[in-house]
Backbone as a chain_set.jsonl record, in Angstrom:
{"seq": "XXXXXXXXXXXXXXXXXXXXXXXXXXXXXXXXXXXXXXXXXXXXXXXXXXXXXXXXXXXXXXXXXXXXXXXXXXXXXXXXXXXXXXXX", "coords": {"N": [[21.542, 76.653, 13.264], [23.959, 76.388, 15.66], [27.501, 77.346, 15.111], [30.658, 76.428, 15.993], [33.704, 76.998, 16.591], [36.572, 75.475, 16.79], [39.725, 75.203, 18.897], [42.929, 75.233, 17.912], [45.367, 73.253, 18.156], [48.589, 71.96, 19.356], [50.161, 69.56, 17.494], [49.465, 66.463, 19.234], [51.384, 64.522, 21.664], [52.247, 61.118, 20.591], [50.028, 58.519, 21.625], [48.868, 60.348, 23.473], [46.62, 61.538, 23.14], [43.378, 60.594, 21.707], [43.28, 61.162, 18.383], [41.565, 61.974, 15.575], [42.177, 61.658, 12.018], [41.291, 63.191, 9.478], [39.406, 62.073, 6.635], [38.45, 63.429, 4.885], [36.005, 66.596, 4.596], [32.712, 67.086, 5.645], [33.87, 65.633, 8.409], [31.951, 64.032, 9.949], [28.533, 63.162, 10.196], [25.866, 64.146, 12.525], [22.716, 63.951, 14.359], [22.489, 66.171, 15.829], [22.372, 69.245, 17.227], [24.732, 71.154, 16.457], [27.719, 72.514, 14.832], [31.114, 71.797, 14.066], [33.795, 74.041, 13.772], [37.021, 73.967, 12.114], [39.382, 75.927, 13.579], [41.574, 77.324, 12.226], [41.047, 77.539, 9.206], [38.116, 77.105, 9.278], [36.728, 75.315, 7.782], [34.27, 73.02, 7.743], [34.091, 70.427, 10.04], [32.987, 68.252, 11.826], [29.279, 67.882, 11.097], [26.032, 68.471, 12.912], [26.432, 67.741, 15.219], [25.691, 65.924, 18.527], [25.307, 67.336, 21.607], [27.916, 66.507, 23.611], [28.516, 64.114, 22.667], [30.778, 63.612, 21.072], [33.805, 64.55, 22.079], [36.418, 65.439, 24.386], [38.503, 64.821, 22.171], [40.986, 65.369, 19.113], [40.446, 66.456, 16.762], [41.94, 66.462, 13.054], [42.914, 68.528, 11.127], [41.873, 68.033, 7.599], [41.949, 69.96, 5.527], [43.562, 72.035, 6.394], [45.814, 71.025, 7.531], [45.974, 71.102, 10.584], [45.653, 70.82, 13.936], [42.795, 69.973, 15.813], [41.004, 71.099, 18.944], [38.639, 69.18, 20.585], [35.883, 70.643, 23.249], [33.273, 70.576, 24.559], [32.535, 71.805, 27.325], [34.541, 73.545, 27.359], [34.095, 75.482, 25.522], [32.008, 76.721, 26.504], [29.337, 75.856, 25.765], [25.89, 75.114, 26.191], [24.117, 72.123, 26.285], [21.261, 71.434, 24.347], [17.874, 71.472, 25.676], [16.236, 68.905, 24.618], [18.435, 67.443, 24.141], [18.943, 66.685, 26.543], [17.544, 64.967, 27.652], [14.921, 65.915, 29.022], [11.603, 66.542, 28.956], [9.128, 68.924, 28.126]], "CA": [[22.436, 75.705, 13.891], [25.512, 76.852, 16.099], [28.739, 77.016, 14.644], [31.423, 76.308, 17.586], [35.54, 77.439, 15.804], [37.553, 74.715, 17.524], [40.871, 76.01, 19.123], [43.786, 74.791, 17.389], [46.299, 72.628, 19.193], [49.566, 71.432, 18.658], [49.994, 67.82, 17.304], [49.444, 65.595, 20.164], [52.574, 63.355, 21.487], [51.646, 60.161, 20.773], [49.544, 58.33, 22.808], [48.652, 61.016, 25.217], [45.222, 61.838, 22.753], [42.497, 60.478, 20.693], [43.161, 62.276, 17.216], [40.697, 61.794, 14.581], [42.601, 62.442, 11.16], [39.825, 63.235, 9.044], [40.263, 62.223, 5.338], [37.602, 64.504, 3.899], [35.104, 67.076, 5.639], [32.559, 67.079, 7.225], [34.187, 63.635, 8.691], [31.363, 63.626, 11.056], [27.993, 63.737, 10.328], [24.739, 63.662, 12.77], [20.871, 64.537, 14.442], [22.509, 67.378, 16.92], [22.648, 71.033, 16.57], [26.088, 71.844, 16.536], [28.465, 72.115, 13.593], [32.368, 72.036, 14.424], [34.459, 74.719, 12.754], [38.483, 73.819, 12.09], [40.067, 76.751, 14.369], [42.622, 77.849, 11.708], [40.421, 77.812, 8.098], [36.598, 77.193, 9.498], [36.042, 73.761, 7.331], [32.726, 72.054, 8.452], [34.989, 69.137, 10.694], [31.559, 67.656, 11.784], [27.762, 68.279, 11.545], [24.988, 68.263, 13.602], [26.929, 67.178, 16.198], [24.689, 66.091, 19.321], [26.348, 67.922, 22.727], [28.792, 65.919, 24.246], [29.151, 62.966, 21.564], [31.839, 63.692, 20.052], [34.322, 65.011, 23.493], [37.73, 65.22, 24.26], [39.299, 64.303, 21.3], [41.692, 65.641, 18.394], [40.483, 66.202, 14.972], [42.874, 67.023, 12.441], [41.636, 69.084, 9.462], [42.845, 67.68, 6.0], [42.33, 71.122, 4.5], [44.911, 73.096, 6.16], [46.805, 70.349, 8.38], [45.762, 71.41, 11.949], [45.063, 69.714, 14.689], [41.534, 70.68, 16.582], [40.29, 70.314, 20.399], [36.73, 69.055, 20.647], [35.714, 70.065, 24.608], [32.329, 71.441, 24.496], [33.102, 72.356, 28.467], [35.66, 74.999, 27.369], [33.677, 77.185, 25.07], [31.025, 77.03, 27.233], [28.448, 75.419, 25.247], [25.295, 73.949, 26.842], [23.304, 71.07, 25.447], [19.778, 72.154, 23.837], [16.894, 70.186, 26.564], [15.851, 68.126, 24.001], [19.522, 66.581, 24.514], [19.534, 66.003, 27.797], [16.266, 64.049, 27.765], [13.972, 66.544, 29.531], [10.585, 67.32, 28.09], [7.891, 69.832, 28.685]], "C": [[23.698, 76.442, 14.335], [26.523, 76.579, 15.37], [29.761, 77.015, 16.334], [33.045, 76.456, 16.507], [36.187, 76.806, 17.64], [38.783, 75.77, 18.087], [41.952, 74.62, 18.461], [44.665, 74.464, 18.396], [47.87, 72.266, 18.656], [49.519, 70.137, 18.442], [50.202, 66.97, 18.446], [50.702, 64.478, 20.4], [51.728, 61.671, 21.448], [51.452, 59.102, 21.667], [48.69, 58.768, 24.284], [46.804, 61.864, 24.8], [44.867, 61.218, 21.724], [42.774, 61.397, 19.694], [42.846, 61.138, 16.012], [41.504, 62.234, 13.201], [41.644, 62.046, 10.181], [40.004, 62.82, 7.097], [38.903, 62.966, 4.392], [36.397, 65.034, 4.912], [33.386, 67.043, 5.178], [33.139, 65.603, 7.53], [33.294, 63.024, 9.468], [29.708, 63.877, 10.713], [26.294, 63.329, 11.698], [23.816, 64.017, 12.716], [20.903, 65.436, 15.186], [22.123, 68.905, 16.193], [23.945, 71.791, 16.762], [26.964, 71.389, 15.162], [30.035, 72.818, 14.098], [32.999, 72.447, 13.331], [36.226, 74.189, 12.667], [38.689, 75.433, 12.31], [40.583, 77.521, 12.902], [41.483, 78.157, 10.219], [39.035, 77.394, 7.81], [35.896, 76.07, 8.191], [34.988, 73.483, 8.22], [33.887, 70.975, 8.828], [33.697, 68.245, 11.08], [30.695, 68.592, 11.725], [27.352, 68.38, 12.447], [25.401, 67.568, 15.008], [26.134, 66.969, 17.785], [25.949, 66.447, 20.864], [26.567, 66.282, 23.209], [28.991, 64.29, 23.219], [30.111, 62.634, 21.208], [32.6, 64.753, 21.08], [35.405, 64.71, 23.871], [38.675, 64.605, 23.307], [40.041, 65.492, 20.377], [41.079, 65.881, 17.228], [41.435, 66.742, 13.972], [42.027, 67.205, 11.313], [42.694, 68.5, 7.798], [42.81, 68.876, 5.144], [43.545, 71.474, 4.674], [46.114, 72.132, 7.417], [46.619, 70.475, 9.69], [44.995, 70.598, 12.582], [43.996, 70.751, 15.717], [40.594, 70.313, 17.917], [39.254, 70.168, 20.03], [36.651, 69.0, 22.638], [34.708, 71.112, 24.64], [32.427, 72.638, 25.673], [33.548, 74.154, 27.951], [35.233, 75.947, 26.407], [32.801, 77.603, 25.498], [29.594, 76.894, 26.643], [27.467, 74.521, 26.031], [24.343, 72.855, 26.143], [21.437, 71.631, 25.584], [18.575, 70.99, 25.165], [16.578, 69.173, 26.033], [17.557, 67.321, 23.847], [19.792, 65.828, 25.56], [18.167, 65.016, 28.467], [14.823, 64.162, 28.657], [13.029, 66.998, 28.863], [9.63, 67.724, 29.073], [6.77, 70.041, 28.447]], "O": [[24.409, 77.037, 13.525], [26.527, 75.449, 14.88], [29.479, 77.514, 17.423], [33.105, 75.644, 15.584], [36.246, 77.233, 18.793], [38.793, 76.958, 17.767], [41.745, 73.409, 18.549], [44.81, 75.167, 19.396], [48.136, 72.37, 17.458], [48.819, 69.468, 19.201], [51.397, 66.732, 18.624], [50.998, 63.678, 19.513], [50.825, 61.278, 22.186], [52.348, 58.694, 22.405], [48.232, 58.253, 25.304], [46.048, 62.451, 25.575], [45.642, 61.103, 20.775], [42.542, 62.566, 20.006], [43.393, 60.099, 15.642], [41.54, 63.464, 13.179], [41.225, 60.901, 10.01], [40.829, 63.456, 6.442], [38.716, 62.782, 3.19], [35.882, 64.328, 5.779], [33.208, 66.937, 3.965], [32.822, 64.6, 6.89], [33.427, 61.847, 9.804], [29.439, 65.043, 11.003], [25.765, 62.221, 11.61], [23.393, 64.477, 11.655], [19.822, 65.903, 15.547], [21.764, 69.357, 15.105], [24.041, 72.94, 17.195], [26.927, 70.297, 14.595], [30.176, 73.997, 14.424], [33.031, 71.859, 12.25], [36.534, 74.06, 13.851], [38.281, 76.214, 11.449], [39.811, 78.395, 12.507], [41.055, 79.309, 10.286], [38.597, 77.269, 6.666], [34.725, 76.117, 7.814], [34.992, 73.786, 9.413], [34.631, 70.647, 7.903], [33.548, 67.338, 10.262], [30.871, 69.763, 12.06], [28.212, 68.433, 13.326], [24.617, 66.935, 15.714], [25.956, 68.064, 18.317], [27.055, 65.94, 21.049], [25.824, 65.3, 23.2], [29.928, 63.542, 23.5], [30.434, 61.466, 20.992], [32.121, 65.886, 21.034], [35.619, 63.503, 23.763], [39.597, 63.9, 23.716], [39.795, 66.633, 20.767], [41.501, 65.017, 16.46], [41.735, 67.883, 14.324], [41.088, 66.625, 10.769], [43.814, 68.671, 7.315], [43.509, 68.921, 4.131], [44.463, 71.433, 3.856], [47.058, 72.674, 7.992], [47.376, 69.655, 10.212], [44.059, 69.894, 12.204], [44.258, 71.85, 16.204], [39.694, 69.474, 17.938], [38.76, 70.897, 19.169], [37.035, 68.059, 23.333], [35.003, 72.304, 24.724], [32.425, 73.849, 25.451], [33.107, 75.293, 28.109], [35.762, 77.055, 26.317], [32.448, 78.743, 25.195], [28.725, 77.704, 26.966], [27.833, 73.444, 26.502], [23.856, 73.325, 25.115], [20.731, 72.019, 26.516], [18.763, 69.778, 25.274], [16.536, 68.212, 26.8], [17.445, 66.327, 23.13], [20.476, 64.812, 25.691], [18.042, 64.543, 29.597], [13.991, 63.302, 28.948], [13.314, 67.893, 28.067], [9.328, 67.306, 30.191], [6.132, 70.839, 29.135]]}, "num_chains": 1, "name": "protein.A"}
């Protein structure tokens, strides 16, 4: 299963983002293949995360206080076929 290490953000002004504050990790779990790392101290933030589910938002890590982009886009992650509902 991929690991994906979020990029760390600064705390969002409020209002201007979705932020998830997580009160214990993984806060997320699903049936994908992706597991979201917290940027700063690599906590499990979600599981199995299925591509693009879980997308533009905030998570904040309750380990070490940081706040964490989720934008699959920007690390350049593509969704496995069996995501995008193509079979062979």
């Amino acid at each position: 299963m991929p690991n994906i290490k979020l990029e760390v953000v600064p705390k969002p002004k409020e209002g201007t983002r979705i932020v998830l504050k997580l009160l214990a990790t993984p806060g997320f779990s699903g049936e994908g293949d992706y597991d979201l790392l917290c940027g700063s101290c690599e906590k499990v933030l979600a599981e199995k995360i299925v591509y693009g589910h879980l997308q533009e938002v905030v998570l904040h890590c309750p380990k070490c206080d940081t706040h964490n982009e989720v934008q699959f886009r920007k690390y350049k992650v593509y969704p496995h076929f069996s995501q995008i509902g193509t079979r062979f």
